[in-house]
N, C-alpha and C positions, 0 to 999 in steps of 0.2 A: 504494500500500500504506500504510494508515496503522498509527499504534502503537496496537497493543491495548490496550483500556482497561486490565488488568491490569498491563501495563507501566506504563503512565501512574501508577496507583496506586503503584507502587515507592516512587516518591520521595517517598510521604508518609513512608513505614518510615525515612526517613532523619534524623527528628526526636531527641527526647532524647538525649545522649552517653551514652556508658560508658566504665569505664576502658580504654585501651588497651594497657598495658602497654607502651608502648614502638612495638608496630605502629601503622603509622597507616590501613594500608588496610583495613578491615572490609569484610564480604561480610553484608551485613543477614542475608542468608536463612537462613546458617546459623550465625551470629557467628563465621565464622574470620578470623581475620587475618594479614595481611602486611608485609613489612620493602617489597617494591617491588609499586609499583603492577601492573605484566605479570604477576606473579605471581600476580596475584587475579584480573586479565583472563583467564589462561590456565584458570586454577579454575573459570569459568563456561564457559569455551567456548563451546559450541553451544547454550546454555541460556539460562535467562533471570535475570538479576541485578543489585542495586545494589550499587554498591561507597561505601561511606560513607568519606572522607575526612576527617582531622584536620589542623587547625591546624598550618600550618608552609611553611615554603619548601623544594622538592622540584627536585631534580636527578633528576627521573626522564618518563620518557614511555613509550606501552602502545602496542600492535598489539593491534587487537578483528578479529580474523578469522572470527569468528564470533556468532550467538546476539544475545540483544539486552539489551543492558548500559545501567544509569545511572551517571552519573559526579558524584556529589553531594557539597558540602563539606557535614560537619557543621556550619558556620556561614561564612555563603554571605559571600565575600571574606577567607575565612582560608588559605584553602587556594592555596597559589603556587608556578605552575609556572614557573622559570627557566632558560629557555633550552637543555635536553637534547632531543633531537630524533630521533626514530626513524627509521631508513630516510635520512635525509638530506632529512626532510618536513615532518614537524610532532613534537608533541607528542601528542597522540592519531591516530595515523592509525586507521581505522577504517573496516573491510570485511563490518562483519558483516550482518544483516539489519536493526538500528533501534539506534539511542543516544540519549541523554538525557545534557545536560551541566546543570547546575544549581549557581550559586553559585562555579566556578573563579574565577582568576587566572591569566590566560600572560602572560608578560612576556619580551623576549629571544627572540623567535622569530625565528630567525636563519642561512641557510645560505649556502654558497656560491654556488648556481644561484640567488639571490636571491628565492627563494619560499618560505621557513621560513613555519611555520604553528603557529599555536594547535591546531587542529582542521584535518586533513584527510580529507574525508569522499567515500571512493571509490564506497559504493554503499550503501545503507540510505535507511530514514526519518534524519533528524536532528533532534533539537529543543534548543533551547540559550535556559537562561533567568538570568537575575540575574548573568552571566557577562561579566569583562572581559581585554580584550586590549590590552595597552598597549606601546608602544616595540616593537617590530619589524616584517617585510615584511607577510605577510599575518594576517589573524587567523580568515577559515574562508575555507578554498581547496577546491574541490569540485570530484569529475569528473563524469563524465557518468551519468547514471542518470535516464532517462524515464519509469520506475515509480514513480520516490521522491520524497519532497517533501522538505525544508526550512523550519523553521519557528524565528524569531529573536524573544526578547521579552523587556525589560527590558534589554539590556545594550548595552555599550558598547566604543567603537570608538575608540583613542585612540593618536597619535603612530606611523602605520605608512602603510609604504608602501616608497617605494625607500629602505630603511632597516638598514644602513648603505653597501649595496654592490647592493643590490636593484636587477636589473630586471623593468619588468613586474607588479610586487605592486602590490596594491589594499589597503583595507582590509577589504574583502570582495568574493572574488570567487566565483561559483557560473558553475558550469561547465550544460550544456544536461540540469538537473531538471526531472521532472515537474511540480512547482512553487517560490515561494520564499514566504515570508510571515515580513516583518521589522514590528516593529512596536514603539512604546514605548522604541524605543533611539535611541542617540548616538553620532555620527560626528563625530570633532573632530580638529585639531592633526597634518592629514594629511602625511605627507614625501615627499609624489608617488604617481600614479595615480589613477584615482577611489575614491571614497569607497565607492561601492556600485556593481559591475558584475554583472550577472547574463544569463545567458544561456539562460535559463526562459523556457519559452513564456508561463508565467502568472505575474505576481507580484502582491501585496498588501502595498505598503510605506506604512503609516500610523503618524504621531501620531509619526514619529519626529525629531530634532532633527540637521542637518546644520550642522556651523560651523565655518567655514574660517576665523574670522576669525587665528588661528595657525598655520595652515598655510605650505607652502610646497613649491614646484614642483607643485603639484595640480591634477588636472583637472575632468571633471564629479563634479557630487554624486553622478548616478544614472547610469548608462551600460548603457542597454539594447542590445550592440550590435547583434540579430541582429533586434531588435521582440518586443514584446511584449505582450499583452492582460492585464486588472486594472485595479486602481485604485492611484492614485500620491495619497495627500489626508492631510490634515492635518499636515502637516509643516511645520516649518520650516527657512529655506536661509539661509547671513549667507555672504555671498560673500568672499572673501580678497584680500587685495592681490598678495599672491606665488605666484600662478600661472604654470604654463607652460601653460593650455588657459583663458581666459576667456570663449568664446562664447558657452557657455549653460552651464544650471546641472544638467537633465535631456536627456540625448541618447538619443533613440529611431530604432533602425535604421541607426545611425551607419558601420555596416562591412558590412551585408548585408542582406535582407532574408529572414533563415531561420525567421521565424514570422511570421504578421500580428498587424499595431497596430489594426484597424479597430474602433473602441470603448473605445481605451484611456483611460481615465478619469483626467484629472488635475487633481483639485480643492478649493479650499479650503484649500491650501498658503501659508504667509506665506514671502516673501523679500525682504531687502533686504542691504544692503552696506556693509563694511565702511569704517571713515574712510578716506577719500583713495584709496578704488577710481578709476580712471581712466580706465574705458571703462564704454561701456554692452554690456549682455548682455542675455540672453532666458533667462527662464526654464524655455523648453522651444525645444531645435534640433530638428527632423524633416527624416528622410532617408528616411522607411517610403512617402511619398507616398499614405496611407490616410487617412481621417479620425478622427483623435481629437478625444475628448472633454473641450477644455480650460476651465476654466471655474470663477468664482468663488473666484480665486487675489487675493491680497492682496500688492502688489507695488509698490515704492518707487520713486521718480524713476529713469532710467537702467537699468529694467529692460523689456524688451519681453515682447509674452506668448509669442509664438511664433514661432521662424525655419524656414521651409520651405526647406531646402536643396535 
């Protein structure tokens, strides 16, 4: 199911400020406004809606149970969400038909089951752009939904994982979607798990920047566990010293083989490694036993192309 272009267009509506009087949540379509964000969520319901967002730091988070909603800063990194958590989940969880995130802040996403989330995205399209997640466990944690896609661009991924009590969190994990498609963003300064796990039969992760070089207790960069088809290209990888998982930097099929990798494309990626790394790795571990397509990867001393497990 993709997002109606008419959805899509939304977020243009999100341009020029007006006064807010003190409200910060605006509803573009019919200029009302709100003291909390669920309040303007509940206001669209089953419909379709941007919610314009002002400048400030926000003790608040939404349940979209419906309809299909944009969540856009009026000027994209003003708008910051610390640490309030809905459901014992995320900060936006969200169950409706399609969302659009555009320009947030989540910071402090943080629960006890050590899975706090930026975005929790149980079943819809999702798309999420210019948008960062910084200091907590995960930053989009996804269920399962084989109709829907996932689509990531421009944003970043910064200081999250088993953080502060977390187990289990990634920086981004997506659960068994229709697809994933990350692209133009950055994954850095990981505090355990991988970077990027998905569990998408199809992904398309390009052009984006993976850097461990500040991490700690981290494992793979990319963690396909179930296999995957797509293309994995133009990225780049800088490997960390303080790992607990160094064998390779991409792991395909690593826990099952619940889609095939026959074709997977992984190319044109640069990686190398950080001062005083102390073992050699491989840029891509394979446990799918299929043939991918690895190839035209740019890769420093002490890195292998590939380990067939």
């Amino acid at each position: 199911m993709r997002l109606p272009i008419l959805f899509v267009a939304l977020t243009a509506l999100a341009g020029p400020a007006y006064a807010q009087q003190g409200a910060p949540f605006t509803i573009v379509e019919n200029g009302k406004t709100f003291y909390r964000l669920d309040d303007a969520v509940k206001a669209i319901g089953d419909g379709d809606g941007t919610i314009r967002i002002a400048p400030g730091r926000y003790k608040e988070c939404a349940i979209q149970a419906g309809g299909r909603i944009a969540f856009v800063a009026q000027a994209a990194g003003t708008a910051v969400f610390d640490g309030n958590m809905c459901e014992g989940k995320a900060t936006l969880v969200l169950r409706g038909r399609a969302a659009h995130v555009d320009g947030l802040v989540f910071t402090h996403m943080n629960v006890p089951d050590g899975n706090g989330a930026g975005i929790r995205i149980e079943q819809g399209d999702l798309s999420v752009a210019n948008t960062r997640f910084v200091d907590g466990q995960c930053g989009i944690l996804s269920a399962n939904d084989l109709k829907s896609r996932i689509v990531i661009d421009k944003s970043t991924f910064s200081g999250l994982g088993k953080h502060p009590n977390g187990n289990g969190a990634h920086s981004l994990y997506i659960g068994d979607y229709g697809s994933l498609t990350v692209t133009n963003s950055r994954f850095e300064r990981g505090t355990g798990g991988h970077y990027l796990k998905s569990r998408s039969p199809r992904v398309q992760i390009l052009n984006n920047s993976f850097d461990d070089a500040q991490g700690h207790d981290t494992n793979y960069m990319i963690d396909l566990p179930g296999g995957a088809t797509g293309r994995i290209a133009g990225n780049t990888f800088v490997d960390g010293v303080n790992k607990e998982n160094h064998s390779a930097m991409i792991a395909v099929a690593a826990e099952n083989r619940d889609h095939p990798s026959a074709g997977l494309v992984i190319e044109n990626n640069r990686a190398s490694l950080a001062p005083g790394f102390p073992w050699s790795t491989f840029l891509v571990g394979d446990w799918s036993h299929e043939p991918l397509a690895v190839r035209n990867n740019t890769l420093v001393k002490g890195i292998g192309v590939i380990d067939e497990r």
